[in-house]
C-alpha positions as CSV (number, residue, x, y, z in Angstrom):
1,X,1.8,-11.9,43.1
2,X,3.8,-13.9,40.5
3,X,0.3,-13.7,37.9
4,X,-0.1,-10.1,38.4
5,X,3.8,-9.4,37.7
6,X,2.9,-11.7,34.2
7,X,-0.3,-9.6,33.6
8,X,1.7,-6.5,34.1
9,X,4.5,-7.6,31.9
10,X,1.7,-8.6,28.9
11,X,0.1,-5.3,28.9
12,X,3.4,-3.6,28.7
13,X,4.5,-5.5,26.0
14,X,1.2,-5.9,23.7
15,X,1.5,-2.3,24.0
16,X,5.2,-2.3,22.7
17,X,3.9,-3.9,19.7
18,X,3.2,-1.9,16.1
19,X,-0.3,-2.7,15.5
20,X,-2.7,-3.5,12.6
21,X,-4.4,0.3,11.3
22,X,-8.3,0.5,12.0
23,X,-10.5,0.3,8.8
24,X,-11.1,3.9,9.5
25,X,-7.6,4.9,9.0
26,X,-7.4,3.0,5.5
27,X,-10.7,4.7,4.6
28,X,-9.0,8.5,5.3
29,X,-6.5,7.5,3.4
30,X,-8.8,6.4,0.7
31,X,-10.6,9.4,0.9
32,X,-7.6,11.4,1.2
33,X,-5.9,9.9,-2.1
34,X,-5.8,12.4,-4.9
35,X,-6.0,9.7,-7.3
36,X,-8.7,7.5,-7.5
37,X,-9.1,5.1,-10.5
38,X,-9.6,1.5,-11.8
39,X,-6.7,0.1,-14.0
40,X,-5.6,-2.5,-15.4
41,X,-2.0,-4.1,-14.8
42,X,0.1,-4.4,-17.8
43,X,3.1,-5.3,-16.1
44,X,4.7,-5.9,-13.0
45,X,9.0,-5.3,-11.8
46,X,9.9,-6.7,-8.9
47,X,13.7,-6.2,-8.2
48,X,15.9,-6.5,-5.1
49,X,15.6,-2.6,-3.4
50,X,19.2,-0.8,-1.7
51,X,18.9,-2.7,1.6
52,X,18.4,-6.6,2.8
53,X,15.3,-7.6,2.3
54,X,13.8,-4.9,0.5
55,X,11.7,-5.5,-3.2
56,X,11.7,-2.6,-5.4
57,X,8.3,-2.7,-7.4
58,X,7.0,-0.7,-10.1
59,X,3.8,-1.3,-12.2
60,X,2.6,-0.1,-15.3
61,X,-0.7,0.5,-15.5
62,X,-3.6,1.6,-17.9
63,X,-6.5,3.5,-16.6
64,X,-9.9,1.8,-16.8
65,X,-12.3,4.8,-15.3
66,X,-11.0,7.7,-13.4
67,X,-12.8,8.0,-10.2
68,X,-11.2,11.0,-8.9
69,X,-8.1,12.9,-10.0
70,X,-6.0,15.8,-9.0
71,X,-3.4,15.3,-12.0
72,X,-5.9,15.7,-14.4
73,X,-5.5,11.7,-15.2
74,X,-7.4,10.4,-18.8
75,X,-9.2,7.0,-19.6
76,X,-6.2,5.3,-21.7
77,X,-3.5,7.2,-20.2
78,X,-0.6,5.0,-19.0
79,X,0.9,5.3,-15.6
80,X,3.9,3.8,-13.4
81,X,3.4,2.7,-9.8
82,X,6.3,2.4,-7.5
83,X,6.8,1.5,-4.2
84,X,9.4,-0.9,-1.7
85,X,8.3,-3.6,0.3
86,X,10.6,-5.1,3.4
87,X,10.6,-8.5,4.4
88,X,8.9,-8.8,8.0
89,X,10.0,-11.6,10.1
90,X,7.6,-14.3,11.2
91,X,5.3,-13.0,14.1
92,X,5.6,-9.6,13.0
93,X,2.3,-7.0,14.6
94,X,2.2,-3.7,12.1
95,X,0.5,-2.0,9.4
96,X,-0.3,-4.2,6.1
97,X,2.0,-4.1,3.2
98,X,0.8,-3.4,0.1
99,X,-0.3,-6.1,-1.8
100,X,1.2,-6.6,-5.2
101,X,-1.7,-7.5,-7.9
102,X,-0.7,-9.5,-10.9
103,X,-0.6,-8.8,-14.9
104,X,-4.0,-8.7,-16.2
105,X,-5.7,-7.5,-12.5
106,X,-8.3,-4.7,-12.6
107,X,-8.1,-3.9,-9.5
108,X,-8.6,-0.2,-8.0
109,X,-5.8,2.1,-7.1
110,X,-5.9,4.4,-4.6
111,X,-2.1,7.1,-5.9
112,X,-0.8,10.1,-5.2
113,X,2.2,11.5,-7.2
114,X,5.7,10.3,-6.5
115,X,8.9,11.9,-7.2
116,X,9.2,12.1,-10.7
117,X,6.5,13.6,-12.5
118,X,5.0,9.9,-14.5
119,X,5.4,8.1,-11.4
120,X,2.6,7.5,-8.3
121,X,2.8,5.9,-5.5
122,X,0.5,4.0,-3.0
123,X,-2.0,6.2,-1.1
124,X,-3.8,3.7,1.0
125,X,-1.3,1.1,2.8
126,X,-2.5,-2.4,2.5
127,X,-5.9,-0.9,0.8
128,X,-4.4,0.6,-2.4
129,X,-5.3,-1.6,-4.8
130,X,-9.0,-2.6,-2.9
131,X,-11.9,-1.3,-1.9
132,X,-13.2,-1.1,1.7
């Protein structure tokens, strides 16, 4: 009796827990982002955010090859990327953050337009800046 109690208290709260996305959910989003391009990081902000444990980051960017774009982005063009990340506390189950590449990085960048008109922001979670 006592081992199926614990079995029923497991499943009840693995369930509880915010889990990792599928790879299929990071490749709708991928597919979903307006922006598709490969940059190249210029420069990279990080700065303590309004709450505890929160990093305020914004990159600057110049655009290698546009993929895909819905703002009518140019090769050469310069763009800011913003987003916040929270600290997680050890053990923590959930979505991946997004990653934060370094100066000099070419990586992809998966955007879609923030709130000011020259900014973006991440479109893929943890995939923004990679490929599946």
């Amino acid at each position: 009796m006592r081992q199926i109690l614990t079995a029923i208290a497991a499943v009840f709260f693995l369930a509880s827990l915010h889990a990792e996305l599928p790879p299929s959910a990071y490749e709708q989003m991928q597919t979903a982002a307006p922006e598709y391009l490969e940059v190249e990081i210029l420069r990279v902000d990080i700065k303590p955010g309004a709450e505890q444990g929160q990093q305020d980051v914004e990159i600057t960017a110049r655009i290698a090859k546009v993929n895909r774009s819905s703002a009518n982005l140019q090769l050469g063009g310069i763009l800011n990327i913003v987003y916040t990340l929270t600290a997680r506390p050890p053990g923590y189950v959930g979505p991946g953050q997004v990653t934060i590449p370094a100066e000099g990085d070419k990586p992809v960048a998966y955007l879609k337009n923030g709130e000011k008109p020259d900014e973006f922001v991440p479109a893929a979670g943890a995939m923004t800046f990679r490929n599946f």
